[in-house]
C-alpha positions as CSV (number, residue, x, y, z in Angstrom):
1,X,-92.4,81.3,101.7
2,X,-94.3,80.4,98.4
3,X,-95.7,83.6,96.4
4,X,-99.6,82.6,97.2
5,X,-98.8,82.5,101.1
6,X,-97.0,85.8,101.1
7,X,-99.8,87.6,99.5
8,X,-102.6,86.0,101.2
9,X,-100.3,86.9,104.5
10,X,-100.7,90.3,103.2
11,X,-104.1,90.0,102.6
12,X,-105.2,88.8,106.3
13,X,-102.5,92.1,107.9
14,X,-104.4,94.3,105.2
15,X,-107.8,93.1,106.9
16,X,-107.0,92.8,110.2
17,X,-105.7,96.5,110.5
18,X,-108.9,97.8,109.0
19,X,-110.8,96.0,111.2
20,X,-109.3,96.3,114.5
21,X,-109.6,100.4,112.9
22,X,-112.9,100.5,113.0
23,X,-113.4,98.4,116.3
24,X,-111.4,101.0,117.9
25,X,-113.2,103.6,116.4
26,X,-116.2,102.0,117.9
27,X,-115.0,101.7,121.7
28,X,-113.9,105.4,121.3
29,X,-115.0,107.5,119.0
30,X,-118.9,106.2,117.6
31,X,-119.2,109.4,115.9
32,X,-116.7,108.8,113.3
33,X,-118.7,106.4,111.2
34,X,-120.9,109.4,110.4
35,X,-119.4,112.2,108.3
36,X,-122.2,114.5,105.9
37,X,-121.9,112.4,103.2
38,X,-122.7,109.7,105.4
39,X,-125.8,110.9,106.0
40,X,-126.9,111.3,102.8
41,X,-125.8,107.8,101.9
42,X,-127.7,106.1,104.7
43,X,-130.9,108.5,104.1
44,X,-130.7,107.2,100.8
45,X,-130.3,103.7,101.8
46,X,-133.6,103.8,104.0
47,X,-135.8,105.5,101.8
48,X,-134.9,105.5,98.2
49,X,-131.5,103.0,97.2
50,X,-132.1,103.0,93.7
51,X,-132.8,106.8,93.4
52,X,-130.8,108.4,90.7
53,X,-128.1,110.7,92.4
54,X,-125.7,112.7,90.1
55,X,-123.5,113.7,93.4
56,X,-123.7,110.0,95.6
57,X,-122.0,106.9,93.9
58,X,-124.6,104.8,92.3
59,X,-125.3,101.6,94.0
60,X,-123.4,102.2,97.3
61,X,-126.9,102.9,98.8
62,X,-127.9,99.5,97.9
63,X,-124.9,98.4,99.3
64,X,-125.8,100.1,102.2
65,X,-129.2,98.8,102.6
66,X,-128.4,95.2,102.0
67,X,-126.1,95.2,104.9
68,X,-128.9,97.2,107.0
69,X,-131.6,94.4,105.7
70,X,-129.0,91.8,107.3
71,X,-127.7,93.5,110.3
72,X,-129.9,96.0,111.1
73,X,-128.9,99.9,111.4
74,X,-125.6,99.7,112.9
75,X,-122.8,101.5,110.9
76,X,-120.1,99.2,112.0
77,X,-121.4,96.5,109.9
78,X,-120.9,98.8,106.9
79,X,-117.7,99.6,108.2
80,X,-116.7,95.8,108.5
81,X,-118.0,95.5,104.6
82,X,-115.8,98.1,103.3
83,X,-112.8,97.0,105.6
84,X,-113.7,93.8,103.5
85,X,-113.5,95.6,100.3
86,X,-110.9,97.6,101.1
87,X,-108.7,93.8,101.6
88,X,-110.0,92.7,98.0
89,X,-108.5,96.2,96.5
90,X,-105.2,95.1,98.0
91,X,-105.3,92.0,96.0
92,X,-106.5,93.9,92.7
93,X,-103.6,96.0,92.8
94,X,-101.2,92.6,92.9
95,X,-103.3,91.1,90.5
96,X,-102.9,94.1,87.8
97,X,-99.3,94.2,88.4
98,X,-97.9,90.4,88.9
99,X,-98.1,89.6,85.0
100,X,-95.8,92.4,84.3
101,X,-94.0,93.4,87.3
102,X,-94.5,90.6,90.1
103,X,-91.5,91.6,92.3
104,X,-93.7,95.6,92.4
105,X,-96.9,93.4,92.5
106,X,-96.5,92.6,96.1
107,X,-94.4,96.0,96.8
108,X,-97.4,97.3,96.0
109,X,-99.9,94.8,97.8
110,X,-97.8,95.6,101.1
111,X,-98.3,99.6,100.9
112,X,-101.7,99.2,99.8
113,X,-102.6,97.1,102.6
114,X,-100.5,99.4,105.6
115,X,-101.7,102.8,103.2
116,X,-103.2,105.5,105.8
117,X,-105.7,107.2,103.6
118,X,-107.1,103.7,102.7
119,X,-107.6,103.1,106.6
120,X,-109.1,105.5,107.5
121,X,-111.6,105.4,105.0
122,X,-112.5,101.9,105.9
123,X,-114.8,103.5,108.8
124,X,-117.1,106.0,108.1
125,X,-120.2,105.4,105.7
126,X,-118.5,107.1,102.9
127,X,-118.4,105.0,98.8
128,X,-114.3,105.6,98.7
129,X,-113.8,101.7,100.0
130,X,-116.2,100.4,97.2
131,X,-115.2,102.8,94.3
132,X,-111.6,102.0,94.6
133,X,-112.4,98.2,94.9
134,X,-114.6,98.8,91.6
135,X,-112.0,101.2,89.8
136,X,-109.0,98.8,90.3
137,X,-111.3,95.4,89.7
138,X,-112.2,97.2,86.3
139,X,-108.5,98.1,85.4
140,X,-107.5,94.6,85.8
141,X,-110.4,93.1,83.8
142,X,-109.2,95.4,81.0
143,X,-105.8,94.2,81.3
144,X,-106.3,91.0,81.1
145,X,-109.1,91.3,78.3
146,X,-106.2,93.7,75.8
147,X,-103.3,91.4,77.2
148,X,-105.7,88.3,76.1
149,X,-106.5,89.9,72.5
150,X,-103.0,90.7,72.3
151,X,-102.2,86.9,72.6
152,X,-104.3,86.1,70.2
153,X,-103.1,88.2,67.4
């Protein structure tokens, strides 16, 4: 199997086991979206998203609105969003380690994707999902930006 197919095979397990996570959580256990952060977030989203917040992540509110605005109020379709960004973190972490280390690269990309932390905060309206997506998105824009200045010198 070529390297593209086997990651974006990890890719589609990595998004399918969020996702059937948080339709199981919805058949039995609704509550579970809803933590007390969760709250706060999705007050925030209705009433205020661009509200400065020293203790909530800036921007997940709007994040949490837009999918609201689309939607409506349902806290599964925010769950389905992060399960989405929680897929595109997977591939982030084999994209920051493939130019050095490709064989760890998708090591990596496969514990990422089966990781139990990282499932299980695919499903309630908590930032985690999105911060690690923008954390790891950011490292390997760095990378590439020092690796690129170090091929030009």
């Amino acid at each position: 199997m070529s390297r593209t197919r086997y990651i974006i095979l990890i890719l589609a397990v990595a998004l399918a086991i969020r996702v059937a996570s948080v339709l199981a959580t919805a058949i039995n256990n609704p509550s579970a979206f809803m933590r007390p952060d969760s709250n706060e977030y999705k007050r925030l989203a209705l009433t205020n998203p661009m509200a400065l917040n020293t203790q909530r992540m800036p921007g997940y509110p709007m994040i949490v609105k837009f999918v609201f605005k689309v939607c409506g109020q349902r806290n599964i379709a925010v769950s389905l969003i992060q399960c989405i960004f929680g897929a595109t973190t997977v591939l982030f972490v084999f994209l920051v380690l493939q130019w050095q280390a490709p064989r760890a690269a998708l090591v990596a990309a496969r514990l990422c994707a089966i990781e139990p932390l990282a499932l299980g905060y695919s499903i309630p309206l908590l930032s985690d999902n999105p911060f690690t997506l923008f954390w790891v998105a950011g490292f390997y824009f760095l990378s590439r930006g020092v690796n690129h200045e170090r091929d030009q010198v």
